[in-house]
MARTORZA-366701 format. One record per residue (C-alpha): chain; x, y, z. Coordinates in steps of 0.5 Angstrom, whole numbers, plus 500, padded with zeros to 3 digits. Example, Ala and Ser with C-alpha at 12.3 -4.5 7.8 and 13.67 -1.06 7.14 Angstrom:
% residues 2
A | 525 | 491 | 516
A | 527 | 498 | 514
***
This chain:
% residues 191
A | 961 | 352 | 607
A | 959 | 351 | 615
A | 953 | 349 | 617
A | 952 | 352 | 624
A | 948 | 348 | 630
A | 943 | 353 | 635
A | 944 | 347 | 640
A | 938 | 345 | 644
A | 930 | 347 | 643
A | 923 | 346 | 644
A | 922 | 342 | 651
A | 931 | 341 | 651
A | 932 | 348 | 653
A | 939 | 346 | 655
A | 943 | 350 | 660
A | 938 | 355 | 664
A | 940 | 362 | 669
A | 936 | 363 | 675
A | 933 | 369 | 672
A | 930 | 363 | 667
A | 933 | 366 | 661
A | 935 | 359 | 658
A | 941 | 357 | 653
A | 936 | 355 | 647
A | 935 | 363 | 646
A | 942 | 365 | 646
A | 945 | 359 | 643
A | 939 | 361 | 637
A | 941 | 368 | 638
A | 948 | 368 | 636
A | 948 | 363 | 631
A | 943 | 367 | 627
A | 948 | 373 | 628
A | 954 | 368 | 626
A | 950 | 366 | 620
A | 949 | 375 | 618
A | 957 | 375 | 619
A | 959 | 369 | 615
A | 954 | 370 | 608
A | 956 | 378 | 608
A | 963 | 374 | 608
A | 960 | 370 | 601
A | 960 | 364 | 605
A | 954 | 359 | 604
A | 951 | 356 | 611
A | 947 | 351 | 612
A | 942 | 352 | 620
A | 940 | 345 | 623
A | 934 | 350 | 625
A | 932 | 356 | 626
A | 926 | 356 | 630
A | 924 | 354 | 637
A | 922 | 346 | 635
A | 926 | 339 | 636
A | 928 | 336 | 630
A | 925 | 329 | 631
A | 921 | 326 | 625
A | 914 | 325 | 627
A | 912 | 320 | 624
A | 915 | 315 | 628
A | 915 | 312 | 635
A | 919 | 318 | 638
A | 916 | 317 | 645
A | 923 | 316 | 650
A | 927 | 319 | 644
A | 926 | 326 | 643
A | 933 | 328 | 644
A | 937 | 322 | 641
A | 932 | 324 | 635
A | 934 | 331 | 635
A | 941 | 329 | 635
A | 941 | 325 | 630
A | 937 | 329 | 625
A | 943 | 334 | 626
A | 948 | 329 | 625
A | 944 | 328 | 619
A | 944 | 335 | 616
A | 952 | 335 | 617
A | 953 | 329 | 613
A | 949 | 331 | 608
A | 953 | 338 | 606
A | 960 | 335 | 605
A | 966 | 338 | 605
A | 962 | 344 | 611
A | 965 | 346 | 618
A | 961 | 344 | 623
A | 960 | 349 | 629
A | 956 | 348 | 634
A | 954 | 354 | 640
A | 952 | 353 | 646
A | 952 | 356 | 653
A | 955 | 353 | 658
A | 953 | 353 | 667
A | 956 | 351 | 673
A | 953 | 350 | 681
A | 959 | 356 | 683
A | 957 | 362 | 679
A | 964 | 364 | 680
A | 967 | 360 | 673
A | 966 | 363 | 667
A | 969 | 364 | 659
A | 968 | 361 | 653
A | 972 | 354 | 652
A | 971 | 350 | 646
A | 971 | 343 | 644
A | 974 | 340 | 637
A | 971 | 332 | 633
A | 977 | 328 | 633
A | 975 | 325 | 627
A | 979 | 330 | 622
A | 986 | 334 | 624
A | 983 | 341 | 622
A | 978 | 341 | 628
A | 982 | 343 | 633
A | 986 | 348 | 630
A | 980 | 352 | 628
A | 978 | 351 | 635
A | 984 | 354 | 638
A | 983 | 360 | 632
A | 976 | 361 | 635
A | 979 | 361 | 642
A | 983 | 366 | 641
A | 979 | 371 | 638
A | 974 | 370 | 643
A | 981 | 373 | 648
A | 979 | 380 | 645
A | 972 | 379 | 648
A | 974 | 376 | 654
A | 982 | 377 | 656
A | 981 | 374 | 663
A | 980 | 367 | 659
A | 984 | 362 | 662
A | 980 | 356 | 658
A | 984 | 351 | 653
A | 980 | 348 | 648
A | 978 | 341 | 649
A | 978 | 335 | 644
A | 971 | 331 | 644
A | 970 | 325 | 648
A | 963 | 320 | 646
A | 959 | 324 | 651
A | 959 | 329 | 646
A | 954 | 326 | 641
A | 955 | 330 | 635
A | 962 | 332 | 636
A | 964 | 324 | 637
A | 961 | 323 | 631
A | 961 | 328 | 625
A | 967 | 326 | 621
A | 968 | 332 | 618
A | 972 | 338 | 622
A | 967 | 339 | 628
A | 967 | 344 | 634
A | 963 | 346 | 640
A | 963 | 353 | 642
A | 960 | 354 | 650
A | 959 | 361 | 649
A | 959 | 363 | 656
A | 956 | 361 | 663
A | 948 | 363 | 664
A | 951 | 361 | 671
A | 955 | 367 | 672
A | 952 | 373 | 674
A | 957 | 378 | 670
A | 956 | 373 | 664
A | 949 | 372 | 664
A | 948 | 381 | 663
A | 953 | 380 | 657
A | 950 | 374 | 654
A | 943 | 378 | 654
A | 945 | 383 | 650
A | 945 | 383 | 643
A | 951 | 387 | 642
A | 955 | 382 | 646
A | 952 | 376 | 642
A | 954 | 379 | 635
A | 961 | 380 | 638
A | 961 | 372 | 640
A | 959 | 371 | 633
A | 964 | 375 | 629
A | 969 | 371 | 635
A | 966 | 364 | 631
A | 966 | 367 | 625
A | 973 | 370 | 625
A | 976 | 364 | 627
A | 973 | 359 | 623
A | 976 | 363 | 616
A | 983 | 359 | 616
A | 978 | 353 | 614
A | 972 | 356 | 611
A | 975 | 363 | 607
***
């Protein structure tokens, strides 16, 4: 199975484009379609969340804390649906708007997590065939990836910040395509 994370939501918005369209709605976006993409394959997927609401439990003190909350609650949902891939999407943004592509960050903590990144990179070529960037492992400043044991990775979809990008990434027929990008290239571990 695979369990797909729609990173940031409510007040984390995450990445944002000048025009104000903010990575929470095409991370959500995507992550839909790839879940469409992966059960019309007949394989289950669990979402960390499906609407526009941080995971943190109300009932504690969450003042100062939401975010680290949040994560936590979805390192949760993983570690308990043993023996998924975890993918996280993302969208990424940079000052110069003229860096662009999708990059791909893998866990460290199982061997497989980097070859289905560099399966998800290369299917993305197909999307963008300028793509000049490697996948990367993940360090500590990547919560969920530094500690989620099972096979991990982070998708940065795409800049907000570049404005040839951001037209592509509002588009659903885009966003679908990314998704089936993910999707394709997580069927080595999970088909």
């Amino acid at each position: 199975c695979v369990v797909i994370d729609a990173g940031h939501c409510g007040e984390d918005g995450g990445a944002g484009s000048a025009a104000g369209l903010t990575e929470k709605e095409v991370n959500l976006a995507v992550a839909m379609y790839l879940r469409e993409i992966l059960e019309a394959a007949g394989i289950p997927t669990v979402m960390t969340r499906t609407e526009d609401k941080l995971l943190y439990d109300r009932s504690v003190d969450y003042q100062g804390r939401k975010k680290v909350l949040d994560l936590a609650a979805r390192r949760t949902i993983a570690d308990e649906t043993p023996g998924c891939l975890f993918v996280s999407i993302h969208m990424n943004a940079y000052p110069d708007a003229r860096y662009g592509g999708m990059q791909v960050w893998y866990g460290t903590h199982d061997a497989r997590s980097s070859d289905i990144a560099q399966d998800i990179q290369e299917r993305a070529l197909a999307l963008m065939p300028n793509n000049r960037r490697k996948i990367k492992a993940a360090g500590s400043n990547i919560y969920l990836l530094d500690r989620i044991t099972a096979p991990a990775v982070l998708v940065e979809c795409g800049f907000l910040s570049n404005a040839e990008e951001l037209a592509l990434l509002k588009d659903k027929t885009y966003q679908q395509k990314l998704a089936f990008a993910v999707a394709a290239g997580t069927m080595t571990y999970v088909g």
